[in-house]
C-alpha positions in Angstrom: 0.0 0.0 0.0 3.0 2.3 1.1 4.5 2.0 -2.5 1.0 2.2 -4.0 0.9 5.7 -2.3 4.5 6.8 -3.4 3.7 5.7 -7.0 0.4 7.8 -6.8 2.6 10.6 -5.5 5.3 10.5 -8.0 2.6 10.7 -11.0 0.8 13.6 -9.5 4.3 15.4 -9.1 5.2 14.3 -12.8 1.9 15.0 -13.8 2.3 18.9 -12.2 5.9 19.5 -13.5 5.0 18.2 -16.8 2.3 20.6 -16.5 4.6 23.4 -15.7 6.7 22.6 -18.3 4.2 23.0 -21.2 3.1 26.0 -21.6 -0.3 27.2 -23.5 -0.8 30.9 -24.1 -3.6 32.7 -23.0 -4.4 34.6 -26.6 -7.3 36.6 -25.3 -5.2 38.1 -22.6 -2.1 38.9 -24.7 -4.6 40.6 -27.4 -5.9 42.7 -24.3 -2.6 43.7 -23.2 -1.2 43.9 -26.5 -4.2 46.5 -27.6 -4.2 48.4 -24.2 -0.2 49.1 -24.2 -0.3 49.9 -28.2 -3.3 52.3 -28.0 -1.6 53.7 -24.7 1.0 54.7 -27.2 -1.5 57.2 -28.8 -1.4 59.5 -26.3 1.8 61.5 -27.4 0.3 62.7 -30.4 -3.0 63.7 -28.3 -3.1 66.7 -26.4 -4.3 66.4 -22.9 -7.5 68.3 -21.6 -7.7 69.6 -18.4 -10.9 67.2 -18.4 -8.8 64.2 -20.1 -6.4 65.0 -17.2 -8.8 65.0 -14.3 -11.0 62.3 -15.7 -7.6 59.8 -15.5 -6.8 60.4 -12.2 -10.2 60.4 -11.3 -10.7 57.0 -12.4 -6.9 55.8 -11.7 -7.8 56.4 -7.7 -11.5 54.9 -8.1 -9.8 51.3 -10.2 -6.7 51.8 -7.6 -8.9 51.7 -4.3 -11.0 49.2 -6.2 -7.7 46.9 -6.1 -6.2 47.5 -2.9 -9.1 48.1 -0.6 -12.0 45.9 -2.9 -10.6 43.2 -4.4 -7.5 43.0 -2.1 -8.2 43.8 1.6 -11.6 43.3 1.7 -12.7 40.2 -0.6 -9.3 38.3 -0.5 -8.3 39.4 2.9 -11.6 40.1 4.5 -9.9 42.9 6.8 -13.1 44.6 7.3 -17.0 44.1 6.9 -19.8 46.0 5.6 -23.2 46.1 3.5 -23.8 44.4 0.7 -24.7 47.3 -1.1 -21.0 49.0 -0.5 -19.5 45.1 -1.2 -21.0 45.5 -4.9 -20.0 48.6 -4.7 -16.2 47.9 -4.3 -16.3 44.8 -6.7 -17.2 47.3 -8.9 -14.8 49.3 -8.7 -12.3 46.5 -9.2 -13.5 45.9 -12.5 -12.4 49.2 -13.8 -9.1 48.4 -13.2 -9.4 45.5 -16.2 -7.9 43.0 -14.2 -10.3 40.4 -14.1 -13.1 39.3 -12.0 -13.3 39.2 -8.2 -13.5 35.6 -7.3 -10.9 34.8 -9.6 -8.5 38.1 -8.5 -9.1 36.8 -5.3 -8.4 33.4 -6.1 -5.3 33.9 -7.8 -4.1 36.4 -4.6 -5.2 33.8 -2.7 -2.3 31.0 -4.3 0.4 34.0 -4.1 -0.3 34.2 -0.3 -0.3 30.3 0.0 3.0 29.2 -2.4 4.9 32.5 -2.1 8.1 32.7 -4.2 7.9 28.9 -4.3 6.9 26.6 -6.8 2.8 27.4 -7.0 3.2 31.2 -6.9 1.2 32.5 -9.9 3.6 36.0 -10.1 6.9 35.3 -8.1 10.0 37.2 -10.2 12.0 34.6 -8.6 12.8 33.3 -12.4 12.7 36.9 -13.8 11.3 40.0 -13.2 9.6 40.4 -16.0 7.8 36.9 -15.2 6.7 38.2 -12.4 5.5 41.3 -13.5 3.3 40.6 -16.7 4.7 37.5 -18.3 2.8 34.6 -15.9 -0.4 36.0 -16.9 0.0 35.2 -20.8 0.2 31.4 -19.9 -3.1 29.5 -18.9 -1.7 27.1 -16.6 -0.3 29.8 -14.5 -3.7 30.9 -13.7 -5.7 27.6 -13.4 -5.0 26.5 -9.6 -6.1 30.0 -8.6 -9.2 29.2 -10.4 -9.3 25.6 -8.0 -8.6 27.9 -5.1 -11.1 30.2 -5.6 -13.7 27.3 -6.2 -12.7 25.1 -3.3 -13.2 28.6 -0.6 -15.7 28.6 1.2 -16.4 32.3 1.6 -15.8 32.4 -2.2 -18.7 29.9 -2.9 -20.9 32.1 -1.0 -19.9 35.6 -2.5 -20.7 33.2 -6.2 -24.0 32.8 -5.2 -24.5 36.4 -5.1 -26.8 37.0 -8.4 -25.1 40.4 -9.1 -21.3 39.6 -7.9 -21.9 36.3 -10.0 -22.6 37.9 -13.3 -19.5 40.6 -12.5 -17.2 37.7 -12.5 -18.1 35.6 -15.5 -18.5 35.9 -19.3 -18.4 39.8 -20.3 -19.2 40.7 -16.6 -15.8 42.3 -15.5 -15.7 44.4 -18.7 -19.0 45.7 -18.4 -17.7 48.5 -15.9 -14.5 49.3 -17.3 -16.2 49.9 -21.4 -18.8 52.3 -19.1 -16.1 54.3 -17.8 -14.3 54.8 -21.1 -18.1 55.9 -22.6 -18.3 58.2 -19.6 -14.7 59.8 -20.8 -15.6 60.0 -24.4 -18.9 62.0 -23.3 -17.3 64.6 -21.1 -14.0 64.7 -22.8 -14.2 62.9 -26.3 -11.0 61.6 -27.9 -8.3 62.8 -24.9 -10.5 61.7 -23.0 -10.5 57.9 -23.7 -7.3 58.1 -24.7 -6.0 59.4 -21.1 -8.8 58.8 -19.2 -9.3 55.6 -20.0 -6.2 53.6 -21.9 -3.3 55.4 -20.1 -5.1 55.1 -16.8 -5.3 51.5 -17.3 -2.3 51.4 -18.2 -0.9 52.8 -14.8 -3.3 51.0 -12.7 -2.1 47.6 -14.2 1.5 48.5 -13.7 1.1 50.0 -10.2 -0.5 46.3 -9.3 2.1 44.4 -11.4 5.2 46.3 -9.8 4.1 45.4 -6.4 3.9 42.0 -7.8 7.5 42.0 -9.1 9.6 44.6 -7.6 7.5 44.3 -4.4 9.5 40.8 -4.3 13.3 41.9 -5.5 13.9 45.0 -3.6 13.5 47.0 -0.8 13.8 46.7 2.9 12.3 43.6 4.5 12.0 44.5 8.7 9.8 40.9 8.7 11.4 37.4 8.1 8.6 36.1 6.1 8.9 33.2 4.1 8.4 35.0 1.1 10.6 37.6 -0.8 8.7 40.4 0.3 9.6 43.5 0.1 8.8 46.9 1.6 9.5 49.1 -1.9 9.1 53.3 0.0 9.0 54.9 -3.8 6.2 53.2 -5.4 3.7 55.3 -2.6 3.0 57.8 -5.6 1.2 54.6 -7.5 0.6 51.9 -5.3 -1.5 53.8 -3.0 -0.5 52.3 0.4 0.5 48.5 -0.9 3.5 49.3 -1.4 4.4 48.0 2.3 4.2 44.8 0.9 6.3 42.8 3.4 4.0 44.7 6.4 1.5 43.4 4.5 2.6 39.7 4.1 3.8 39.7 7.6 0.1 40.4 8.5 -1.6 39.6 6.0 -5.3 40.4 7.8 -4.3 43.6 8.7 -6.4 46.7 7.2 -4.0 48.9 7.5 -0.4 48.3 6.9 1.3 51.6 8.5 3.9 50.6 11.0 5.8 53.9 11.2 5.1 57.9 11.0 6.6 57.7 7.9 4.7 55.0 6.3 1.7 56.4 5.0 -0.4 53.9 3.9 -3.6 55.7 1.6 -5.9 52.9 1.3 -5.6 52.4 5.0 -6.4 55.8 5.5 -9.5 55.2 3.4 -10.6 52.1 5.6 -10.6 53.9 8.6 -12.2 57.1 7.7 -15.5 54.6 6.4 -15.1 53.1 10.4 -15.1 56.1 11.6 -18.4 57.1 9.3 -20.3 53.6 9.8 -19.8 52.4 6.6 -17.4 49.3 7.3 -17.4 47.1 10.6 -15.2 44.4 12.2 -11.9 46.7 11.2 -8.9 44.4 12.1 -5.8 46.0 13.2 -2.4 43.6 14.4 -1.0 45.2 17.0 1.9 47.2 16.2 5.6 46.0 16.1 8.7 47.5 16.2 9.1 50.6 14.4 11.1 50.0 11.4 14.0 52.2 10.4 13.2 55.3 7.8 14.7 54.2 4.8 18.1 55.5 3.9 18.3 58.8 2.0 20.6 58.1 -1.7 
């Protein structure tokens, strides 16, 4: 029976490096990235409006909170409560970032958390950075066990039987949003603004996520021994919008907000606790605090 079960083993782990091994690519997703980078590319030759202008950063804060605080401290964390009203709500807002549905963001977060910088990590730069940062996401099998991960969660099972969080994460669902905001650009700001407000703010929001993602794992300072590469990374505050205390954040990995020193200021935190403090979110959890790391070195 013992060899029985070590002969079982042994396939499933051939099985799963033959599986890493081949390689199918994901054509729908390198068409999206390949149209959104080459029509980003349009902007030199447009002139920015002051309404093209607002109308990206407008939107690049709404996507951006829709990552880190929706799709990322709420629904994969679950680092605070609320309605289900302000739940849609922040799914919602994930959308417009174009980076997929929220079960399967969640999933896929989910596996990064569980297998990180190991063999299982869906975006560790630990072959290459560019892996990491946008490369693992053009292959299918990189993303199919976040898919298992997200079906086999419990929590997960019950935010898909949600009718309208369902429909947001299937099909045309998650694009739904995002095509609405770039309508809503063309109406108040016509051609600059789709072209700023909404490919070159999609452009930034995907790379602010993708950096923490790779960079986030290569350098900066690390005051936790995780098990992971993580990385505290001070100059990506401007775009990450307080996720860039990454290894805070894998550290304490429940925690809502991830500030543990004056100087890190941690923006979607700062969001999280201002809805406490209005009634809007519940249950807020906080770690208690550690040591204050050291300011980063000035160059």
């Amino acid at each position: 029976m013992m060899n029985e079960a070590k002969m079982t083993n042994d396939d499933g782990a051939a099985a799963e490096t033959a599986a890493e091994t081949t390689s199918t690519i994901d054509w729908p997703v390198v068409a999206i990235l390949a149209i959104v980078h080459g029509a980003s590319l349009s902007a030199f030759p447009v002139r920015p409006t002051a309404a093209a202008i607002g109308l990206m950063v407008v939107f690049y804060f709404l996507a951006g909170f829709g990552i880190t605080i929706g799709y990322h401290r709420f629904l994969s964390h679950r680092c605070f409560e609320c309605a289900r009203w302000l739940k849609c709500v922040w799914a919602t807002l994930g959308t417009l970032a174009l980076q997929g549905g929220p079960v399967f963001w969640v999933g896929l977060h989910r596996r990064h958390h569980q297998f990180g910088d190991r063999d299982g990590d869906p975006h560790s730069p630990r072959k290459s950075l560019l892996e990491g940062h946008v490369l693992w996401m053009t292959r299918v099998e990189t993303k199919g066990g976040a898919v298992l991960s997200a079906l086999t969660a419990r929590d997960l099972r019950e935010m898909g039987r949600d009718p309208y969080l369902k429909w947001l994460d299937r099909g045309v669902g998650p694009l739904v949003p995002w095509v609405l905001s770039v309508v809503v650009c063309y109406v108040v700001a016509g051609v600059p603004g789709v072209v700023w407000g909404g490919l070159v703010r999609t452009l930034l929001a995907w790379h602010g996520t993708w950096l923490v993602n790779s960079i986030g794992h290569r350098w900066g300072d690390r005051p936790h021994a995780t098990r992971d590469g993580s990385r505290n990374v001070w100059w990506l505050a401007p775009i990450a919008l307080g996720d860039q205390w990454h290894n805070n954040h894998h550290a304490n990995p429940r925690s809502a907000v991830l500030t543990e020193a004056w100087w890190q200021f941690d923006l979607s935190g700062a969001v999280i606790v201002a809805m406490e403090k209005l009634g809007l979110v519940r249950e807020v959890v906080r770690r208690a605090p550690r040591p204050a790391a050291a300011a980063p070195a000035q160059s």
